[in-house]
N, C-alpha and C positions, 0 to 999 in steps of 0.2 A: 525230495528223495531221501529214503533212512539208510545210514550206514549201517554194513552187516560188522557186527564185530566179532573176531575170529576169538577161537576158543584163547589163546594164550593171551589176547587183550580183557578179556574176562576176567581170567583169574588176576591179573595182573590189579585190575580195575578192583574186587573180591578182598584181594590180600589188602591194597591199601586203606579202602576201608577198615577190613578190621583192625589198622595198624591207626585208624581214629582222624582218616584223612576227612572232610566234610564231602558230602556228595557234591554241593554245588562245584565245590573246586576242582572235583574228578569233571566232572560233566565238563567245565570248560576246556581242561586238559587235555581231555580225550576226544572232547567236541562232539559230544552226546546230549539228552537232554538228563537231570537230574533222575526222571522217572529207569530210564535207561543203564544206570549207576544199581540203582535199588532192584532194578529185573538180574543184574549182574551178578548183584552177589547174593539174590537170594537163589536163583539158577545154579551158581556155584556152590553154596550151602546144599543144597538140594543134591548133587551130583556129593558130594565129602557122606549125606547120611545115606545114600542109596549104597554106599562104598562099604559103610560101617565105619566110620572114621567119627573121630571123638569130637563133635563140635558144638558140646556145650562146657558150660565153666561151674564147678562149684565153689561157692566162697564160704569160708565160719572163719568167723575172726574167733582167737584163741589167746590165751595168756601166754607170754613166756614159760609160765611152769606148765601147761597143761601140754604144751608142744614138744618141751623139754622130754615129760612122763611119757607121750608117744614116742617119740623117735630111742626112748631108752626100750620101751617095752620093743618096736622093731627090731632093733637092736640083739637082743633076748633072742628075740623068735629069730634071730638072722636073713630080716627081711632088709634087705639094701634100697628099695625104693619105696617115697612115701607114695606119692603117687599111683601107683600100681595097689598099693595096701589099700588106699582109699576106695578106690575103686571097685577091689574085690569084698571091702565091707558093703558096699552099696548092692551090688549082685547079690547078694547073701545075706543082706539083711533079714530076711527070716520073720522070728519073733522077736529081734533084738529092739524094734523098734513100736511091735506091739502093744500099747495100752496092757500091763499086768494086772489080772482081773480079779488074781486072788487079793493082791494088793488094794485094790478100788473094792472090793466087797470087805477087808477088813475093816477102811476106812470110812465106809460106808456105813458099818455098824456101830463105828467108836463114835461118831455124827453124832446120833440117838444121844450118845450119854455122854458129850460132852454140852447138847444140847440141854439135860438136865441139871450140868454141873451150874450152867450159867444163870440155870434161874435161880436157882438155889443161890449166887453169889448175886443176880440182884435182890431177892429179897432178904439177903442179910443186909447190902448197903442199904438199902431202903429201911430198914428197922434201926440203923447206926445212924442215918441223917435224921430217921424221926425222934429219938432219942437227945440229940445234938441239938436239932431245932426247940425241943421244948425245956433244953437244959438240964435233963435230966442223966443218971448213970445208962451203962450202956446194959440194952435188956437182953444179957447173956449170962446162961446159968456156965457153970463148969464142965457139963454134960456138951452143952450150945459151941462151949470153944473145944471141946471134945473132937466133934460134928465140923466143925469149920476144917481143923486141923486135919481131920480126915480125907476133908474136901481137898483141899490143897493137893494132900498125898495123892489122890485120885488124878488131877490134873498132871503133878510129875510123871507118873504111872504113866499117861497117859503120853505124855510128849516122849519120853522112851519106851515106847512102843510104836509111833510112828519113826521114831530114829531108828531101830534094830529093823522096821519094816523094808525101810526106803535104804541102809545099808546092806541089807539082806537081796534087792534089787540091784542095788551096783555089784555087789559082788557074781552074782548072776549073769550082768552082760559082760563082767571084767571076763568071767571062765569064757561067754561066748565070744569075746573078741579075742581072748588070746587062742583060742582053739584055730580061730580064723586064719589067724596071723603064723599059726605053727602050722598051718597047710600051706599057706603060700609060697613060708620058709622050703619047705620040701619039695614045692613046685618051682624051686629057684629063681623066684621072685627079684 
């Protein structure tokens, strides 16, 4: 014959799981079978989401400084819980979390020509080891170190340009999170 378990042996059952008690040791406890544990508290989870009750967990692990920068910027916006802040980013995430596609079409095109910078620098190395190998000077006019020199400048060029791109990006979600953040402020968060 199966034991009916009442609603408050449920929860009870529910809660110490999630408190990381092991099934088999509820099952003995309560004198259920293990499978009876696990109907328990997903029954119970099931009644907490029909409710709208929060029963899942987000984790990011974070540096000391980047947590510090949040709770000053909460702070600012005079939002008193983080909590709450987190939460209404996730609601609202929007296009904050969007793939930026002018960004990926920029980079898309600097591809191309950073694809030609490279080959242009293997067949200078390739002309400096054949040169090396045969013992001879190296076969560059002043024109050739000109060209090279220019090269380089291209490649810098090119690495701030993706740095003002991808800064250009943070600053974009910094306005949409502080936006976020100063509404919640207001909704006295």
């Amino acid at each position: 014959m199966t034991r009916r378990l009442d609603h408050t042996t449920r929860q009870s059952i529910a809660k110490k799981m999630r408190e990381g008690v092991r099934p088999d040791v509820l099952a003995r406890e309560y004198g259920v079978t293990v499978r009876t544990v696990y109907r328990c508290a997903q029954f119970m989870r099931e009644i907490q989401i029909e409710r709208g009750s929060r029963t899942e967990t987000v984790v990011c692990r974070v540096s000391p400084a980047d947590l510090a920068l949040f709770d000053e910027k909460l702070q600012e916006a005079g939002v008193r819980n983080r909590s709450e802040a987190l939460r209404n980013v996730i609601r609202n995430v929007g296009g904050m979390a969007a793939p930026d596609a002018e960004l990926a079409e920029a980079l898309l095109a600097m591809k191309g020509a950073l694809n030609k910078v490279g080959n242009n620098v293997s067949q200078i190395a390739r002309r400096m080891n054949d040169a090396k190998n045969r013992g001879q000077a190296l076969p560059f006019s002043e024109t050739d170190h000109t060209e090279i020199r220019h090269l380089a400048g291209m490649v810098l060029d090119f690495a701030d340009e993706v740095a003002l791109m991808a800064d250009g990006r943070r600053s974009t979600l910094e306005l949409k999170v502080s936006d976020e953040l100063k509404n919640l402020a207001k909704r006295g968060v």
